[in-house]
N, C-alpha and C positions, 0 to 999 in steps of 0.2 A: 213709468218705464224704468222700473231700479236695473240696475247695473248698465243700461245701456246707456254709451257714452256718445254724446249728437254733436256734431260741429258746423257751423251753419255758417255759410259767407254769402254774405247778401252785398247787392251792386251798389249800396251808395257808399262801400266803403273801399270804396279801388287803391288797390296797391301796386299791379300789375298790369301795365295796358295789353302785353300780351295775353294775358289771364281775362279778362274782360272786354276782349277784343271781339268775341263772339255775341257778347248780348244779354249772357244769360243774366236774370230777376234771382236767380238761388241755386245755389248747390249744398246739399246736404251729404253728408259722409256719417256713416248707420254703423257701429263695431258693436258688438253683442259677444265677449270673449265667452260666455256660458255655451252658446252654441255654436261659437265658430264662426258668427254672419260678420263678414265684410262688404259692405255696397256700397255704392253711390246714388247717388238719385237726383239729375239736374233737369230743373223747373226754367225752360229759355224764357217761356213769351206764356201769361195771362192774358192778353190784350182783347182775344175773341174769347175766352170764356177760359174755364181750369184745365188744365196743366193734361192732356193725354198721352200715354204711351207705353209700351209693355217694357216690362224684367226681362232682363236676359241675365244667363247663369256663364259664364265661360273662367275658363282658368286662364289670364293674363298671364302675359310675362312679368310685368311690373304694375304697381297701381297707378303709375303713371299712364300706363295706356290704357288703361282704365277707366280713368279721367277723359282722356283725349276723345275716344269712344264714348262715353255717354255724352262727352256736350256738342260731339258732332249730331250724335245722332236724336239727340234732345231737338235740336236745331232745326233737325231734318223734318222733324214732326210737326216745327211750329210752321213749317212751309204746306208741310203735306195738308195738316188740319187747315189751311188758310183759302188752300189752291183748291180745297174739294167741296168748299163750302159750309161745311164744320164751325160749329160755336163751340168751338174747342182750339186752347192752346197747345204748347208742345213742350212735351216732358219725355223723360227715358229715365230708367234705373238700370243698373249693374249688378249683379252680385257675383264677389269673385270668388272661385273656385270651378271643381269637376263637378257636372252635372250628372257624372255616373259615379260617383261615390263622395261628394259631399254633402247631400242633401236628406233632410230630416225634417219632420213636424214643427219642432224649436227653432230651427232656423226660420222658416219662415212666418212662422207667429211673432217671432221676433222682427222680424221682417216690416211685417203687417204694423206692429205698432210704432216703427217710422212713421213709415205711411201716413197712418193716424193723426202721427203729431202734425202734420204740413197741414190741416183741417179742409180739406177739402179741396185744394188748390193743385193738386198731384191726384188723379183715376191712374191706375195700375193696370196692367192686364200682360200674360205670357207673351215670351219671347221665346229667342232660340237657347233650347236648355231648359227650357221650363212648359210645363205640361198644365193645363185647365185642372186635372187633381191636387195642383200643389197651391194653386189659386185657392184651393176649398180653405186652406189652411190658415193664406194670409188675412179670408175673411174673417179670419174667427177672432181677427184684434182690429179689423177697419169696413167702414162700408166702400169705402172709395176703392173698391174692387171690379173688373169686368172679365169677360167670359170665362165664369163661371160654368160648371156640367149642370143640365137641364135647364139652361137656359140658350144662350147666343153661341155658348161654350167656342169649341176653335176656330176661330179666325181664318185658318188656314184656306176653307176651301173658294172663300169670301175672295182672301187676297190674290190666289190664282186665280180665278174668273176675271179679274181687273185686269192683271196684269195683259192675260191672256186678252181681252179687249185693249188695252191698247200695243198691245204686240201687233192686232189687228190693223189698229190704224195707223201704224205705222209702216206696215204693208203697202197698205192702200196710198199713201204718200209716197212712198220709194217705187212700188211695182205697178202703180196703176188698179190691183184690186187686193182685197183683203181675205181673199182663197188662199191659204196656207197649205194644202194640199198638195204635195208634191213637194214642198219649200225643207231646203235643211237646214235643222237646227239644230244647235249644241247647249244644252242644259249642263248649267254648273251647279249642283248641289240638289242631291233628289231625298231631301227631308220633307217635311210635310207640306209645303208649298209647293218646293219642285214637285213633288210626286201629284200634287193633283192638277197643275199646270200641264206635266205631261200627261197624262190622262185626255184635257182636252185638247193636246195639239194629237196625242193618237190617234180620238176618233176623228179629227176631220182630217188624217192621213198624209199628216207630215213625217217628212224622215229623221228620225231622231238618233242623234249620239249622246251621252249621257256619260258625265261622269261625279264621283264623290270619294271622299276619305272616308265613309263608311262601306267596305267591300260587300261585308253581306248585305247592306241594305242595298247596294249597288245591284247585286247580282239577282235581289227579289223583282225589282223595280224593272232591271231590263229582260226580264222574263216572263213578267206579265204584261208589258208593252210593246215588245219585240225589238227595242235599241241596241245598238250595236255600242258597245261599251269601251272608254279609253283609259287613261291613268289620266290622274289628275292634271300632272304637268303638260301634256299631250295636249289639253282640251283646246288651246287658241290657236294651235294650227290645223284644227280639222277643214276641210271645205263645207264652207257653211254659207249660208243664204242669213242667219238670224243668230246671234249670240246671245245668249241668256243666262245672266248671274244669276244665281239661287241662292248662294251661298254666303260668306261674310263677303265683306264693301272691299275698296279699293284693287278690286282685279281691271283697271283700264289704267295702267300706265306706263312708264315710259318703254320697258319690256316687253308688255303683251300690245302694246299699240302697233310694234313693227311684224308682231307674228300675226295675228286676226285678220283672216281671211273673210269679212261678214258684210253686208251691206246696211243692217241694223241692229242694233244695242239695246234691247228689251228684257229684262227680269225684274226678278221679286227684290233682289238686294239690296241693302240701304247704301248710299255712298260711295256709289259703283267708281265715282272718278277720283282717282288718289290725289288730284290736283285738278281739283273743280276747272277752274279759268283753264288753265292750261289743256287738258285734257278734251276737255271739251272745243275748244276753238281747234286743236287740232282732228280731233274728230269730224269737225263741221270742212276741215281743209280735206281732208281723205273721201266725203262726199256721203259717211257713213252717218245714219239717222242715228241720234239716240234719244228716245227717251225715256224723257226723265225721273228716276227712280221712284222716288218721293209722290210722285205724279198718279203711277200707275200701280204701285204696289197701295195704293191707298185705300183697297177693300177691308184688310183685316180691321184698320181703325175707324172705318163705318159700321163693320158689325159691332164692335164698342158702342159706338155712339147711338146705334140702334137698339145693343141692349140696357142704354141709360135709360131712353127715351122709349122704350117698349114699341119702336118698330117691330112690325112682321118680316117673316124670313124674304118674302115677296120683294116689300119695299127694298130691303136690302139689297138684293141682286140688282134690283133696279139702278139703286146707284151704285152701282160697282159697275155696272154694265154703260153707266154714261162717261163714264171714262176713256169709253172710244170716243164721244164728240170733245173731252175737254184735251183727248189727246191730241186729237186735229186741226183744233184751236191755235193749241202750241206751235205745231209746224210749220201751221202756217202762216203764225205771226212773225217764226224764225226766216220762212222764207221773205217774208213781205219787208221786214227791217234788216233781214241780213246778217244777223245774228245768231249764235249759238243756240241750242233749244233751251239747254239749261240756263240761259239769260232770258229769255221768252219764260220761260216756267217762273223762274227766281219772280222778276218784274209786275208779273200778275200777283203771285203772292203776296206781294210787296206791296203793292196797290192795295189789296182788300187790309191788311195790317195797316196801313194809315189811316184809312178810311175807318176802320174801325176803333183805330187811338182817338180819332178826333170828336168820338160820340161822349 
C-alpha cells in the first residue's frame, strides 16, 4: 500500500480513559493524499465473530466528530449484531468528505486496501453516501466486502421491512393491535430506507407527513405516496401517533423531547437518543414507546450476513420479519423490570456478549 499512511491505536495501550471509555479492540485512520481518502474505520467488539458494518461518506465539520461518530456507531453495531443473533461483531467506517462531488474509483480502491490490511477482522458494506456501485470498486483491493450489485446488493429494502416490523410491534404494545391503518406518522428522512419504509406504511394506509433536506427528493416521494409534506424543522411538532427517524442519529433530545407530539419512537436511524440514559428514561417518564434503534433497523446487516453465508432472499426477510417477536421481547421485559427499552435492549445484548467471551 505505498504512499498510504495507517495509524493504528489498539486498546492495550490506553492513554485516555475518556478515549477508551467506549470499548473499542482498534481504530484505524486511512489518509491516501494521491486520492484525497480521509476515513476512519473503528473495529468495537470481535467477540461473536469479525468486525460488520457499512461506510458512510459525509462531509464533517471536524474529524473530531468523525471520530465521535464512527465509534458510536461501531458500538451500535456490536449490540445490533449480538441482539439479532449474528456471529458477527461490530464495526463502522467513515469517510470524510461530499458524497456528491468527492468521490472517484482511486478513492475507494484506496479505500479497499485499508480494508485489506485489517485481514479479515472489518466486512465493509454501504452506508449513507455511498451506493452498492462504489462497493464494486473497493472490491477490486479486498474480499471483505458485502452488498455487492448482483448479488444481496442494497440493503435498504431489507432494513425497512424490520423497521417496519417492529414499528408494528410496537403498535401492538402501546395500542392494543399492530393495524397502522389510519395511524399518523412522521418520517424523517426519505432516502433509500425512508422511501421503502413509507411504501409499506402507504399500502397498509397510514397517514403520513414526511419530511427531508433533499427538496426534490422530497417532493418525488410525496407524490408518489400521497404525504403531505413539512420543512425539516417543523417535523416534531406535527400531530402524530408514531415518529420515525430516518435520518442521521441524535434527533431525541433535550429540544425536540418538549416538542413530539407521538406516542412511539420507531425508525431506521442509528442513535436516535443524544443521551442514551437520559433520553431514554425520560421518554419511558412521558409514557412514549421507544424502540430501539440498533434493534430494528437490523435488517440491512442481515442481508450482509446472508450474503456472506449465501442465504436466500426468502430466509432473509424471514429474519427481518422476526424482529417483530424480538421487539416484543423487549417491551416487555421493559415493562416487566421497569426499565427503559434501551436497558431491556442493551442487557440482552450484553448477555449473549459474555456468554460468548467465555467460549
Amino acid at each position: 500500500m505505498e504512499n498510504l499512511h495507517v495509524t493504528k491505536i489498539d486498546q492495550t495501550k490506553k492513554t485516555s480513559q475518556d478515549f477508551f471509555g467506549m470499548g473499542h479492540e482498534k481504530i484505524l485512520f486511512c489518509q491516501d493524499q494521491k486520492s484525497g481518502l480521509k476515513a476512519i474505520v473503528a473495529i468495537h467488539s470481535t467477540i461473536c465473530g469479525p468486525a460488520l458494518g457499512g461506510t458512510r461518506m459525509w462531509n464533517y465539520i471536524s474529524e473530531n466528530d468523525a471520530l465521535i461518530d464512527v465509534m458510536r456507531l461501531s458500538r451500535g453495531m456490536t449490540y445490533k449484531n449480538a441482539i439479532s443473533g449474528l456471529n458477527l461483531g461490530g464495526g463502522k467506517a467513515v469517510i470524510i468528505g461530499d458524497s456528491s462531488k468527492d468521490k472517484s474509483p482511486e478513492l475507494f480502491r484506496s479505500f479497499g486496501s485499508f480494508i485489506d490490511s485489517l485481514n479479515g477482522s472489518y466486512i465493509t458494506a454501504e452506508d449513507v453516501g455511498i451506493s452498492p456501485e462504489d462497493m464494486v470498486y473497493v472490491a477490486e483491493r479486498t474480499k471483505h466486502v458485502t452488498g455487492l450489485p448482483g448479488k444481496k446488493g442494497d440493503p435498504s429494502p431489507v432494513t425497512a421491512y424490520g423497521v417496519y416490523m417492529g414499528m408494528k410491534a410496537s403498535a401492538k404494545f402501546q395500542f392494543g393491535s399492530d393495524n397502522l391503518k389510519g395511524k399518523k406518522i412522521a418520517v424523517q428522512g426519505v432516502g433509500h430506507v425512508g422511501e421503502y419504509l413509507i411504501e409499506y406504511l402507504h399500502k397498509e394506509g397510514a397517514i403520513l407527513t414526511i419530511t427531508d433536506i433533499n427538496k426534490n427528493l422530497l417532493k418525488k416521494v410525496a407524490s408518489k405516496y400521497a404525504c403531505q409534506v413539512v420543512d425539516p424543522s417543523d417535523i416534531y411538532e406535527v400531530d402524530m401517533d408514531i415518529y420515525a427517524p430516518c435520518a442521521l442519529g441524535a434527533t431525541i433530545n433535550d429540544i425536540t423531547l418538549e416538542k413530539l407530539k407521538c406516542s412511539i419512537v420507531a425508525g431506521a436511524a442509528n442513535n436516535q437518543l443524544e443521551n442514551e440514559e437520559k433520553h431514554g428514561n425520560e421518554m419511558m417518564k412521558r409514557e412514549i414507546v421507544y424502540a430501539p434503534d440498533y434493534l430494528i433497523n437490523a435488517g440491512g446487516v442481515m442481508n450482509c450476513y446472508a450474503e456472506v453465508h449465501n442465504f436466500s432472499s426468502k430466509q432473509v426477510m424471514e429474519m427481518a420479519e422476526n424482529i417483530y417477536n424480538t421487539t416484543t421481547e423487549i417491551l416487555e421485559l421493559s415493562k416487566a423490570q421497569n426499565i427503559p427499552t434501551f436497558l431491556a435492549s442493551n442487557r440482552i445484548a450484553e448477555q449473549r456478549l459474555l456468554k460468548e467471551s467465555r467460549k
